[in-house]
mmCIF file of the N, C-alpha and C atoms, coordinates in Angstrom:
data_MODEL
# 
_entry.id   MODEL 
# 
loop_
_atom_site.group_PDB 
_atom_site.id 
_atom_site.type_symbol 
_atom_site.label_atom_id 
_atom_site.label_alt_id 
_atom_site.label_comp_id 
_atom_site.label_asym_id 
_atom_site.label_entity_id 
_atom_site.label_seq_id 
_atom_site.pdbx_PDB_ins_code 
_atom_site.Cartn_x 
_atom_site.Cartn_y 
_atom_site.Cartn_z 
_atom_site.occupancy 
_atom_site.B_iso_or_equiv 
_atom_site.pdbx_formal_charge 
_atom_site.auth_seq_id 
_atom_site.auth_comp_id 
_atom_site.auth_asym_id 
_atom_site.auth_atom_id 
_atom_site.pdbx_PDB_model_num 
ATOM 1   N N  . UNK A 1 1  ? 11.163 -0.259 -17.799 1.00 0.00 ? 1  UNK A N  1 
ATOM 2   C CA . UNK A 1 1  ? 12.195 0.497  -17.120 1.00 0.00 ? 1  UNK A CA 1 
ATOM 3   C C  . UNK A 1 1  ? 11.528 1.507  -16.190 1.00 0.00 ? 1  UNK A C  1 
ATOM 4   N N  . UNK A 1 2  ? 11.690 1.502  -15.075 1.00 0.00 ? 2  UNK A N  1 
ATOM 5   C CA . UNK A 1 2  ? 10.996 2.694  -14.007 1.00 0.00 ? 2  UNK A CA 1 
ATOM 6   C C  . UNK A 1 2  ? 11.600 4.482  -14.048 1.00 0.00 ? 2  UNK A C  1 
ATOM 7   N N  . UNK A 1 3  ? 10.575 5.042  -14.342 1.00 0.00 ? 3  UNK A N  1 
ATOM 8   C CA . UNK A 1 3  ? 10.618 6.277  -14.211 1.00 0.00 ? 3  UNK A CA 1 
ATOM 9   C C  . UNK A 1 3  ? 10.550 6.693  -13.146 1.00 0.00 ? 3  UNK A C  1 
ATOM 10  N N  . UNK A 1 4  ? 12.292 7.609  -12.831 1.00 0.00 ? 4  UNK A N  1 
ATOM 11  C CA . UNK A 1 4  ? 12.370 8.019  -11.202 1.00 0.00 ? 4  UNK A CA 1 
ATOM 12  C C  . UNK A 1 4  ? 11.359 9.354  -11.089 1.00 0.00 ? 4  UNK A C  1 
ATOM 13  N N  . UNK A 1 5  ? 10.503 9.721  -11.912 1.00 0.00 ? 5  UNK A N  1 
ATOM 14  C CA . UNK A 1 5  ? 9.822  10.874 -11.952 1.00 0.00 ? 5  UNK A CA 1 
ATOM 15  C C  . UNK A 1 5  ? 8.596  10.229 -11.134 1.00 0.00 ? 5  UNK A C  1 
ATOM 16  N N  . UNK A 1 6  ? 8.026  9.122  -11.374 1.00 0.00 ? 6  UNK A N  1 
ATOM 17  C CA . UNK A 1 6  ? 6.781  8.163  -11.144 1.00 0.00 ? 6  UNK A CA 1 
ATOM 18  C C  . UNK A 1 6  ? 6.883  8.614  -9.429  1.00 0.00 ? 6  UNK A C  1 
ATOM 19  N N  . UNK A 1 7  ? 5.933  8.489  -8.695  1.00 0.00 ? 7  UNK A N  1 
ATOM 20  C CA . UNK A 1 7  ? 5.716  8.246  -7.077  1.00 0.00 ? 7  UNK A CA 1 
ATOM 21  C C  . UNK A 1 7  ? 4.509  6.978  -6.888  1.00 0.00 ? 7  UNK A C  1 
ATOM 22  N N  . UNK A 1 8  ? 5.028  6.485  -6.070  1.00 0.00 ? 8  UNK A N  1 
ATOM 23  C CA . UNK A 1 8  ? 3.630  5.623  -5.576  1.00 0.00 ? 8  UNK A CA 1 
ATOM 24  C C  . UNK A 1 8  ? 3.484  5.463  -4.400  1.00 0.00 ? 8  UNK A C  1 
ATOM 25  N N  . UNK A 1 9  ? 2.282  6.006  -3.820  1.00 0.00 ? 9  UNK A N  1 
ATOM 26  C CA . UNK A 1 9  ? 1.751  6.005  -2.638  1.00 0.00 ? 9  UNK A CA 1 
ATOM 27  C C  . UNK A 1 9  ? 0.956  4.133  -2.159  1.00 0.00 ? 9  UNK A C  1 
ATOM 28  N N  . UNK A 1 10 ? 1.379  3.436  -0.706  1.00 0.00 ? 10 UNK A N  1 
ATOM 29  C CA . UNK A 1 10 ? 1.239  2.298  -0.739  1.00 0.00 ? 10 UNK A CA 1 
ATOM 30  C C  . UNK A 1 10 ? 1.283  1.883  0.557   1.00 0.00 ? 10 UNK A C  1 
ATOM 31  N N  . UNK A 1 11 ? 0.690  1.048  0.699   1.00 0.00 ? 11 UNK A N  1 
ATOM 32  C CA . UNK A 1 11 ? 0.345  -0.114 2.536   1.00 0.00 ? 11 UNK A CA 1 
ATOM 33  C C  . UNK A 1 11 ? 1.778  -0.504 2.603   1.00 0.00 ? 11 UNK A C  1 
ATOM 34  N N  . UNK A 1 12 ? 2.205  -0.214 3.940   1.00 0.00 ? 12 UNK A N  1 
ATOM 35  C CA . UNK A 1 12 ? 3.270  -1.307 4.281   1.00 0.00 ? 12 UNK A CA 1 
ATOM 36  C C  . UNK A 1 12 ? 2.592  -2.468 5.019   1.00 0.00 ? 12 UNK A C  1 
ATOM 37  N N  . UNK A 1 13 ? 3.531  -3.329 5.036   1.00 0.00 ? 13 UNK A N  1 
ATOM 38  C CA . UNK A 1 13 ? 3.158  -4.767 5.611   1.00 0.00 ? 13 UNK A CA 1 
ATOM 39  C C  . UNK A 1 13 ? 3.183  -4.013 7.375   1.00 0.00 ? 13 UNK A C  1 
ATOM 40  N N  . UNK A 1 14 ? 3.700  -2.866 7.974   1.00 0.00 ? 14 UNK A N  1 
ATOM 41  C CA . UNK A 1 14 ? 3.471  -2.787 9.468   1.00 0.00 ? 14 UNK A CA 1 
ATOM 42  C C  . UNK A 1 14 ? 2.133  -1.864 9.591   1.00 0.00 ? 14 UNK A C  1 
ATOM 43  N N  . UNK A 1 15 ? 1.574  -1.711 8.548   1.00 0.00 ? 15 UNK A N  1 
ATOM 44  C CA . UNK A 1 15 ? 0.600  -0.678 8.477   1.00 0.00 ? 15 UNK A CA 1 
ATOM 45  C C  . UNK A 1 15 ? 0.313  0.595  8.018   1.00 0.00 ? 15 UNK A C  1 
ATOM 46  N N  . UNK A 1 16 ? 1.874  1.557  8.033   1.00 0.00 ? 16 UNK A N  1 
ATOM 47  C CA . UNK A 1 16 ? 1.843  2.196  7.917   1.00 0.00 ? 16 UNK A CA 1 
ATOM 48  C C  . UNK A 1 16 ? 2.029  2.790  6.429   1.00 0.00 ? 16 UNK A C  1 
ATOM 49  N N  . UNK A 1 17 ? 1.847  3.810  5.647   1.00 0.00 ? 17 UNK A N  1 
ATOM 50  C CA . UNK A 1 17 ? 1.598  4.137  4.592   1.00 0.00 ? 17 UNK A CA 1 
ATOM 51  C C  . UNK A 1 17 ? 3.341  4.957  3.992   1.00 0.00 ? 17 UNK A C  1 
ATOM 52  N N  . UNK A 1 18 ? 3.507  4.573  2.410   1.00 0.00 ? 18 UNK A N  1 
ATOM 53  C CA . UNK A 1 18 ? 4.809  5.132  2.205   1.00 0.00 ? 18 UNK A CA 1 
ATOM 54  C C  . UNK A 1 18 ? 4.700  5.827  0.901   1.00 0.00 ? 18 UNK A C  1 
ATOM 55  N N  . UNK A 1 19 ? 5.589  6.599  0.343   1.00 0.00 ? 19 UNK A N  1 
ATOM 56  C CA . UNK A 1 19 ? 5.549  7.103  -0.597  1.00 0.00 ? 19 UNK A CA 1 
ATOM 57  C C  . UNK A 1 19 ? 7.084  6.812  -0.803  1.00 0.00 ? 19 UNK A C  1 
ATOM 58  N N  . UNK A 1 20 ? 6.962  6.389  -2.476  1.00 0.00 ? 20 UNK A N  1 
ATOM 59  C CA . UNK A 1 20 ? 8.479  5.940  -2.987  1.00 0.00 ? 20 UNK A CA 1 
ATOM 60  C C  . UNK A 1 20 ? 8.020  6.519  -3.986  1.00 0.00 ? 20 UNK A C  1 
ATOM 61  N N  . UNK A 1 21 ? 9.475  6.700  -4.287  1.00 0.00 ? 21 UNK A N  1 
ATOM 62  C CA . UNK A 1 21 ? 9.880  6.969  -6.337  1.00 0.00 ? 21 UNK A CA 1 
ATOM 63  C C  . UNK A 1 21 ? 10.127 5.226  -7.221  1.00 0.00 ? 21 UNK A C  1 
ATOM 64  N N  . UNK A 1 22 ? 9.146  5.425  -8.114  1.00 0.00 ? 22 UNK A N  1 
ATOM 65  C CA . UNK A 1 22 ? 9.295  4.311  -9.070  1.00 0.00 ? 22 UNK A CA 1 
ATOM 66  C C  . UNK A 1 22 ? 10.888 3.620  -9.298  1.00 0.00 ? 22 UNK A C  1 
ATOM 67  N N  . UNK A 1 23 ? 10.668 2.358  -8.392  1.00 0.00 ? 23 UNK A N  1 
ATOM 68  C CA . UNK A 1 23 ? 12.317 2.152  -8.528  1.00 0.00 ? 23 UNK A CA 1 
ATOM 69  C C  . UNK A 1 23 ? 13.068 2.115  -7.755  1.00 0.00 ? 23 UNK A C  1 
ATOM 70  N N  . UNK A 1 24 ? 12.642 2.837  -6.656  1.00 0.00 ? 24 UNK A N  1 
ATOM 71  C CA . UNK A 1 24 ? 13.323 3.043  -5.245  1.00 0.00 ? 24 UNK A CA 1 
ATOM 72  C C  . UNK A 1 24 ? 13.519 1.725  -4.785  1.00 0.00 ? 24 UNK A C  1 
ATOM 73  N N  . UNK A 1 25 ? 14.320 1.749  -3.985  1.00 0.00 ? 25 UNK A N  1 
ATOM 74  C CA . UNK A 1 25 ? 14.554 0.800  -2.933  1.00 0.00 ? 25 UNK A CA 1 
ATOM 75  C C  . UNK A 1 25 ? 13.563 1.219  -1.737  1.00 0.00 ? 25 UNK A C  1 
ATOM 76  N N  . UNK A 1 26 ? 14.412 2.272  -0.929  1.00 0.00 ? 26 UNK A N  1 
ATOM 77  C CA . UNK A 1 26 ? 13.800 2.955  0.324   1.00 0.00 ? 26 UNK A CA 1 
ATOM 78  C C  . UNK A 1 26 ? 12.833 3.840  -0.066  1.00 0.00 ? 26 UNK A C  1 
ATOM 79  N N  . UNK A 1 27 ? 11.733 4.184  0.392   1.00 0.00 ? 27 UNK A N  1 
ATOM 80  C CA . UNK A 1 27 ? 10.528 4.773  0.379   1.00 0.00 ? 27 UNK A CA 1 
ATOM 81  C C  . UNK A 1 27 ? 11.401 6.334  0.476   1.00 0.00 ? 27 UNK A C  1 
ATOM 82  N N  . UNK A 1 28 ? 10.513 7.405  0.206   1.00 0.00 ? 28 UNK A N  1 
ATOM 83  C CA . UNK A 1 28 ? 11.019 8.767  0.727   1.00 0.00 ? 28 UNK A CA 1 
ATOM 84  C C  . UNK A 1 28 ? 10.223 9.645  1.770   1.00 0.00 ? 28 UNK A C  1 
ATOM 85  N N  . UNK A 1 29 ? 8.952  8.778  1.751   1.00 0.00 ? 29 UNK A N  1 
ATOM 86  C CA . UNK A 1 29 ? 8.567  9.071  3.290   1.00 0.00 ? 29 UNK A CA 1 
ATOM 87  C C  . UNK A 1 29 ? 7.645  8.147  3.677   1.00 0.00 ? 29 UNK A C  1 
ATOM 88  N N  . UNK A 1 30 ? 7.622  8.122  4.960   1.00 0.00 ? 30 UNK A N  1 
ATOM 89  C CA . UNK A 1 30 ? 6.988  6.992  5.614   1.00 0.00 ? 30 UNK A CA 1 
ATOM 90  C C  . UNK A 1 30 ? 6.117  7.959  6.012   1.00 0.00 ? 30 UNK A C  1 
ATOM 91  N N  . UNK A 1 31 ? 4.594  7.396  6.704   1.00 0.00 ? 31 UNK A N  1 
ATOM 92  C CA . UNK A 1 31 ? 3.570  8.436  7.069   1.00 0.00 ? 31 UNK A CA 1 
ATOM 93  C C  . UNK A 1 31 ? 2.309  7.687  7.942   1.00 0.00 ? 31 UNK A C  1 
ATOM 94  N N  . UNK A 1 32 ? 1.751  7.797  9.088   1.00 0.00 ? 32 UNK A N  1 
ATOM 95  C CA . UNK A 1 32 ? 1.096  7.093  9.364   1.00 0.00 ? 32 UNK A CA 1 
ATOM 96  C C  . UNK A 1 32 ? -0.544 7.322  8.891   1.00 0.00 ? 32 UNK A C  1 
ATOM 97  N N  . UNK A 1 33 ? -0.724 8.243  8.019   1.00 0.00 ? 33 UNK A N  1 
ATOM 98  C CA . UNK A 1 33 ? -1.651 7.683  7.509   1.00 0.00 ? 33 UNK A CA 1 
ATOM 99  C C  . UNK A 1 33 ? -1.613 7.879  6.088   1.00 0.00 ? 33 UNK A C  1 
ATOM 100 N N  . UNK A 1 34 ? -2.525 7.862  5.093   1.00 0.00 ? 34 UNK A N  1 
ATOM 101 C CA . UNK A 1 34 ? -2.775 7.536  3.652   1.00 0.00 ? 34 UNK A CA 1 
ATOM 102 C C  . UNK A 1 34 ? -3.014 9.044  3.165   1.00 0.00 ? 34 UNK A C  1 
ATOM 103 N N  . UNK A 1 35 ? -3.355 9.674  3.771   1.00 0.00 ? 35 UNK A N  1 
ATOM 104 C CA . UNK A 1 35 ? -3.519 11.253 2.989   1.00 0.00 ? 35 UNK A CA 1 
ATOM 105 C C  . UNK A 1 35 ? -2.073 11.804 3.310   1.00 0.00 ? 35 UNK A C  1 
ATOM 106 N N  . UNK A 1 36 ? -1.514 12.051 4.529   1.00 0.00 ? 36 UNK A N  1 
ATOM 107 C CA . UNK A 1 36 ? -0.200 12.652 4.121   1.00 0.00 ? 36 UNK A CA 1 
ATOM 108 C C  . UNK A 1 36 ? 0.777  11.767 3.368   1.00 0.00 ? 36 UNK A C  1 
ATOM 109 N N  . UNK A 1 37 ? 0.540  10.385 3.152   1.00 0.00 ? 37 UNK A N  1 
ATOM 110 C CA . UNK A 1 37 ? 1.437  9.908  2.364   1.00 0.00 ? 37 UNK A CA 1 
ATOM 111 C C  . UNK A 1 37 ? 1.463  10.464 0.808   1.00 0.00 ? 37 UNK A C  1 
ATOM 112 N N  . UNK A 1 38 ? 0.239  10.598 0.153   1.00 0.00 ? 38 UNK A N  1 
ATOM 113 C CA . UNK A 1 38 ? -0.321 10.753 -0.849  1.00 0.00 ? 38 UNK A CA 1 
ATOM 114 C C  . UNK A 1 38 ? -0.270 12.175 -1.238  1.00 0.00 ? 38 UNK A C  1 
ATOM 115 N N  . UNK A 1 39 ? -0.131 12.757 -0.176  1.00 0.00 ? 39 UNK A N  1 
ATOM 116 C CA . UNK A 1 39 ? -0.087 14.656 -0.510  1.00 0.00 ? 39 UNK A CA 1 
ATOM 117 C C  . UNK A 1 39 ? 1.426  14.480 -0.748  1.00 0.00 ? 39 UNK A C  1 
ATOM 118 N N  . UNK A 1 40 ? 2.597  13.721 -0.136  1.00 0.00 ? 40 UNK A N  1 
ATOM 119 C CA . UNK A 1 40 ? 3.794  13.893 -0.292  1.00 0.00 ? 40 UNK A CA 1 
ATOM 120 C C  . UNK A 1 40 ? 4.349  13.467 -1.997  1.00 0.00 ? 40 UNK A C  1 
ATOM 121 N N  . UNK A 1 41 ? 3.315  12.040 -2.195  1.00 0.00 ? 41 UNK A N  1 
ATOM 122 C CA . UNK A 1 41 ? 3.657  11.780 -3.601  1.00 0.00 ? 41 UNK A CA 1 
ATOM 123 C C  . UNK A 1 41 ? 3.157  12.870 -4.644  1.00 0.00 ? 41 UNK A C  1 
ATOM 124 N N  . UNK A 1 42 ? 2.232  13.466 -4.298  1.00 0.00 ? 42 UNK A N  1 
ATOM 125 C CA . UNK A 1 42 ? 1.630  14.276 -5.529  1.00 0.00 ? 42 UNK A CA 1 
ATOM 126 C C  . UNK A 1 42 ? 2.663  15.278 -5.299  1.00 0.00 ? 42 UNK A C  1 
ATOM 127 N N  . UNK A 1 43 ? 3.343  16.187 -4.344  1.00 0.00 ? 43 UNK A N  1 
ATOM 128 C CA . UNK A 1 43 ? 3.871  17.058 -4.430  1.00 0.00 ? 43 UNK A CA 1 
ATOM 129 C C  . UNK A 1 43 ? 5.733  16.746 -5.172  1.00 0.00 ? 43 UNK A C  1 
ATOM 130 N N  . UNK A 1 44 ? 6.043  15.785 -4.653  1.00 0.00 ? 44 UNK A N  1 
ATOM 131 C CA . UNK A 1 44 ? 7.074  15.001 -5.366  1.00 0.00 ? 44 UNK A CA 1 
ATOM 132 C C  . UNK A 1 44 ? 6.964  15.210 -6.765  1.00 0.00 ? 44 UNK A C  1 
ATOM 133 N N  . UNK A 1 45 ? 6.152  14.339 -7.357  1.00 0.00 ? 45 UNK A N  1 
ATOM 134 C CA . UNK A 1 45 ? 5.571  14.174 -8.887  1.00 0.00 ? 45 UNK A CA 1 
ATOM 135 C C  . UNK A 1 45 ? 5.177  15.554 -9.765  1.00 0.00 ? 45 UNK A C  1 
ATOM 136 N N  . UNK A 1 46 ? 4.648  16.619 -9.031  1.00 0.00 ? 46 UNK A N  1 
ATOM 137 C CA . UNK A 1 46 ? 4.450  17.947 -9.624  1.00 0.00 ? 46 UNK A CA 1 
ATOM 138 C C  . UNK A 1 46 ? 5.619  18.129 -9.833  1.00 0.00 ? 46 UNK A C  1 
ATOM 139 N N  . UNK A 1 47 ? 6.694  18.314 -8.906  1.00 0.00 ? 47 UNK A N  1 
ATOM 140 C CA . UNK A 1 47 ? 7.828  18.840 -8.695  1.00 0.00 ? 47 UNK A CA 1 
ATOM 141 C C  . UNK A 1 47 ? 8.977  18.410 -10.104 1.00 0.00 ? 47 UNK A C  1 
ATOM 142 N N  . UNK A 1 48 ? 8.553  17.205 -10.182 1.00 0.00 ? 48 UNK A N  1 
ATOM 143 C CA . UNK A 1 48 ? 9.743  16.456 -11.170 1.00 0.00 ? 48 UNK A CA 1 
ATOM 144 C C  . UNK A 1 48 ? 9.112  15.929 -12.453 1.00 0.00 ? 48 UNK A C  1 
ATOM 145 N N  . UNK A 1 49 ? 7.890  16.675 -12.603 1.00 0.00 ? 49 UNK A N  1 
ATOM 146 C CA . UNK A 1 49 ? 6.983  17.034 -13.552 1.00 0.00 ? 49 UNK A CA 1 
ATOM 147 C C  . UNK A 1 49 ? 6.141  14.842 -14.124 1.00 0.00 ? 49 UNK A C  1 
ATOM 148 N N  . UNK A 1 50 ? 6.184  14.240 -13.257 1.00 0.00 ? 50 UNK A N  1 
ATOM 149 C CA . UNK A 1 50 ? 6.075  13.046 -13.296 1.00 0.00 ? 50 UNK A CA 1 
ATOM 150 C C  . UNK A 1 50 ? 4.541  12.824 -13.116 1.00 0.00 ? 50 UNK A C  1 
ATOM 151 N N  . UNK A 1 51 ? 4.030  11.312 -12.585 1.00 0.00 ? 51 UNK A N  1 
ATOM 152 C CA . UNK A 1 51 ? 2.752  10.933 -12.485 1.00 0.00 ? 51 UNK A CA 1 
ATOM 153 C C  . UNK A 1 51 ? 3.110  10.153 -10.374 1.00 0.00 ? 51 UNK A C  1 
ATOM 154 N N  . UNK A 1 52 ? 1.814  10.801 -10.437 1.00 0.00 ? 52 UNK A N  1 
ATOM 155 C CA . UNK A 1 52 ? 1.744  10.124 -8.902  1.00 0.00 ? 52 UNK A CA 1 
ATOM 156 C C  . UNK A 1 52 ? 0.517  9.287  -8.692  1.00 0.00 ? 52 UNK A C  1 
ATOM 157 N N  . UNK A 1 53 ? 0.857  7.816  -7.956  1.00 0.00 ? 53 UNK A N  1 
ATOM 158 C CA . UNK A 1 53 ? -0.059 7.280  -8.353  1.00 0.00 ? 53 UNK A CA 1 
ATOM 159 C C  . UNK A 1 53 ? -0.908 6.281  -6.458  1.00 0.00 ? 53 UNK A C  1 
ATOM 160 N N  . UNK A 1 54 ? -1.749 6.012  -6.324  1.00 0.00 ? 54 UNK A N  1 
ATOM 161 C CA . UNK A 1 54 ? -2.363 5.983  -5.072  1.00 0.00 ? 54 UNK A CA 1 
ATOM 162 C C  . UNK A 1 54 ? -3.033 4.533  -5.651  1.00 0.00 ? 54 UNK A C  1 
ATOM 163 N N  . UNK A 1 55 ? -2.041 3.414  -4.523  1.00 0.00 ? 55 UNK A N  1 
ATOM 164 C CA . UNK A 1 55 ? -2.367 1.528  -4.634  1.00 0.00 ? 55 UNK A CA 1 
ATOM 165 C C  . UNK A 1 55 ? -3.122 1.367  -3.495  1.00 0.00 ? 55 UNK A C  1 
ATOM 166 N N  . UNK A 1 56 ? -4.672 1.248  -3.198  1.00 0.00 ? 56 UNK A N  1 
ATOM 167 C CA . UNK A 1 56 ? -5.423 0.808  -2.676  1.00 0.00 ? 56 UNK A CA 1 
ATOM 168 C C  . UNK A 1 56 ? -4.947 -0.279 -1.204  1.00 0.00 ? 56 UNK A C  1 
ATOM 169 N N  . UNK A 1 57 ? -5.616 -0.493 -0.639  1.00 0.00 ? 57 UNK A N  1 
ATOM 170 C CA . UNK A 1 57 ? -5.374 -2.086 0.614   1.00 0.00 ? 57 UNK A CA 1 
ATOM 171 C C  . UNK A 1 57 ? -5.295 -2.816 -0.029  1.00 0.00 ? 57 UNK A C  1 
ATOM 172 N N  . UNK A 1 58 ? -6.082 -3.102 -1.659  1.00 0.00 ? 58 UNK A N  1 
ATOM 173 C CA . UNK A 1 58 ? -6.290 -4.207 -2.363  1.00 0.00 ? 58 UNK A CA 1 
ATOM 174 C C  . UNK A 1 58 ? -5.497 -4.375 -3.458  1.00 0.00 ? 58 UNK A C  1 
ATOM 175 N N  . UNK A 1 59 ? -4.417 -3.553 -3.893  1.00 0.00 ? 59 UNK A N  1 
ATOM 176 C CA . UNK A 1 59 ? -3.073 -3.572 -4.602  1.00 0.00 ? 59 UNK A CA 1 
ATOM 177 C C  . UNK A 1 59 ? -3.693 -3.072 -5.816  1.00 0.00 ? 59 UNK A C  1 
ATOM 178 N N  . UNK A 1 60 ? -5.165 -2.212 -6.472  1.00 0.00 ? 60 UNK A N  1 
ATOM 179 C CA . UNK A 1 60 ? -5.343 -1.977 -7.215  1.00 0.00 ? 60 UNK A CA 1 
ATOM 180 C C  . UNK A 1 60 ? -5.285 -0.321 -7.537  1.00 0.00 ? 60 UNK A C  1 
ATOM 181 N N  . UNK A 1 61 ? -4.463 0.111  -8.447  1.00 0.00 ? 61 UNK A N  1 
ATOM 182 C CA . UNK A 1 61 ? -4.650 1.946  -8.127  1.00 0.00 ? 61 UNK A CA 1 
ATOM 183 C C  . UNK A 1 61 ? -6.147 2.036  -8.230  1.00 0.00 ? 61 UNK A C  1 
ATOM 184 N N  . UNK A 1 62 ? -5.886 3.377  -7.280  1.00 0.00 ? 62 UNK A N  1 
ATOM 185 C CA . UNK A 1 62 ? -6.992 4.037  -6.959  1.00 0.00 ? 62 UNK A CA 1 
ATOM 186 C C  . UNK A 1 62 ? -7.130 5.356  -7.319  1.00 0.00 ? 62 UNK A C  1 
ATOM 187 N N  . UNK A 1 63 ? -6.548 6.233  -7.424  1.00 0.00 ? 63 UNK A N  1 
ATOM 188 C CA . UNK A 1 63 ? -6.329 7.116  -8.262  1.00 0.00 ? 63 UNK A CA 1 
ATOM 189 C C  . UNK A 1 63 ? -4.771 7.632  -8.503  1.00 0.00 ? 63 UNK A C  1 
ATOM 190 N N  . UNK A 1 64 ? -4.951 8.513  -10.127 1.00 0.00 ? 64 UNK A N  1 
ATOM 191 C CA . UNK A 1 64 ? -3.174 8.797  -10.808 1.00 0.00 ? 64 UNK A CA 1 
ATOM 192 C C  . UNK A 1 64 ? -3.851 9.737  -10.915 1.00 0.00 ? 64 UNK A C  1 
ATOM 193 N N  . UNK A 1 65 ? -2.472 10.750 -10.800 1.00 0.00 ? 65 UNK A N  1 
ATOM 194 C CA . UNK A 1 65 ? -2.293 12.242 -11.345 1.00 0.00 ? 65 UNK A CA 1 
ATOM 195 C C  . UNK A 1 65 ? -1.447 12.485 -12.111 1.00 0.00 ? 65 UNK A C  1 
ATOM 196 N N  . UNK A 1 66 ? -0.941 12.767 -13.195 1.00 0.00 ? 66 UNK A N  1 
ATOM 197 C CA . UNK A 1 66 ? -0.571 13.433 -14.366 1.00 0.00 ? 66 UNK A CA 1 
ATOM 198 C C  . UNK A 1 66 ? -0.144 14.918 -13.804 1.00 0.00 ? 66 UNK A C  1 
ATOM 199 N N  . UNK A 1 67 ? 1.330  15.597 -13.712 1.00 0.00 ? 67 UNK A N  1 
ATOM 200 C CA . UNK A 1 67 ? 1.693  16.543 -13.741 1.00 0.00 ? 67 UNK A CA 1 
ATOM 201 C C  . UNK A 1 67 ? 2.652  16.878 -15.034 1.00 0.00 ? 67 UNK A C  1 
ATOM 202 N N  . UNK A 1 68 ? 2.729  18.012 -15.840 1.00 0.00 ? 68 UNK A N  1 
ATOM 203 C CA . UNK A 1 68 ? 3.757  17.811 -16.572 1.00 0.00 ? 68 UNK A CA 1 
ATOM 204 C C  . UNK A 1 68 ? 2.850  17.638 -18.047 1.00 0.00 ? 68 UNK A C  1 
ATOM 205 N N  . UNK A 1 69 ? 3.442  17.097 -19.106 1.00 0.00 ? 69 UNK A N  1 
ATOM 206 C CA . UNK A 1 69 ? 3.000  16.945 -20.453 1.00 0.00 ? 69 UNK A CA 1 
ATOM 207 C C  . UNK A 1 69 ? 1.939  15.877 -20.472 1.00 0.00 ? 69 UNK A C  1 
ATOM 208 N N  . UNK A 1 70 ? 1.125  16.417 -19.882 1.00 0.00 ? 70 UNK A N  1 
ATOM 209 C CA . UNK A 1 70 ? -0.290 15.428 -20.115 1.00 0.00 ? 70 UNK A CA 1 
ATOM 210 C C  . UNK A 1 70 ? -0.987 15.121 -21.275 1.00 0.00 ? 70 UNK A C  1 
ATOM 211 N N  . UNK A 1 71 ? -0.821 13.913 -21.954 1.00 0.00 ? 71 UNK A N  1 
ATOM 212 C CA . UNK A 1 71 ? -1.284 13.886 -23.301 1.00 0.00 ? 71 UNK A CA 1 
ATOM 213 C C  . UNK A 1 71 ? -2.860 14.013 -23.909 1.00 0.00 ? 71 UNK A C  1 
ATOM 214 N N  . UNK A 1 72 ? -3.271 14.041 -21.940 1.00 0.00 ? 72 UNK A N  1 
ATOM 215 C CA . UNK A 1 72 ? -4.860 14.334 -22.492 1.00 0.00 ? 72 UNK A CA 1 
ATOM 216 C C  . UNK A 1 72 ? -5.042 15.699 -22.255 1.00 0.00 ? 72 UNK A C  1 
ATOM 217 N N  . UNK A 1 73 ? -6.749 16.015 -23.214 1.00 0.00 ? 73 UNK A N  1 
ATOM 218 C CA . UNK A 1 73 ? -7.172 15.345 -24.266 1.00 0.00 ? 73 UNK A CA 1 
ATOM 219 C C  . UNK A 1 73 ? -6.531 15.212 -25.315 1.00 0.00 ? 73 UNK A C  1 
ATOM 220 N N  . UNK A 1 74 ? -6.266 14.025 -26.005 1.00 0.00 ? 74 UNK A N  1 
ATOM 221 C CA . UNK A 1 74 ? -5.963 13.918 -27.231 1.00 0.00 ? 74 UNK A CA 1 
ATOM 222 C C  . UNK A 1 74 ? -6.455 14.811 -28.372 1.00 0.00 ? 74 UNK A C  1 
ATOM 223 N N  . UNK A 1 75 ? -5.397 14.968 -29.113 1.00 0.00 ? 75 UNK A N  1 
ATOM 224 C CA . UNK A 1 75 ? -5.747 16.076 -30.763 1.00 0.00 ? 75 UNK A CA 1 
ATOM 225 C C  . UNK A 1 75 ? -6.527 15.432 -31.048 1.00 0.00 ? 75 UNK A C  1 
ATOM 226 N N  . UNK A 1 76 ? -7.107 16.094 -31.974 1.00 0.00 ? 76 UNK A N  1 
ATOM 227 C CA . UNK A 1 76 ? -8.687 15.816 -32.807 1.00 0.00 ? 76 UNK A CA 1 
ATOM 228 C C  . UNK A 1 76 ? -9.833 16.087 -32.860 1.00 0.00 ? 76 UNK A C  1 
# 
């Protein structure tokens, strides 16, 4: 089930770079390049205490951020 808290920063097929909420249909911002897309998801994701997450050219994340109840480090 997608968490509307989630963001993911991502390639469009015209090139240009988007940031959506997990689940979205429409992106919530379009951006022509990969750092302001990615500053928009992290600030999103702080905001709604969620995880923001950054999908490579090669569809593999590249880096997540954790805002909010971060379970790391684990007790013990």
């Amino acid at each position: 089930m997608p968490n509307s808290k989630n963001y993911w920063t991502q390639q469009r097929p015209d090139g240009k770079w988007e940031s959506k909420a997990e689940g979205a249909k429409r992106a919530s911002k379009v951006a022509g390049t990969q750092a302001e897309a990615w500053a928009h998801s992290r600030q999103m994701a702080a905001e709604k205490k969620g995880e923001a997450y950054l999908r490579g050219r090669d569809g593999k994340i590249r880096e997540r951020n954790t805002y909010g109840n971060d379970p790391y480090p684990p007790k013990g």
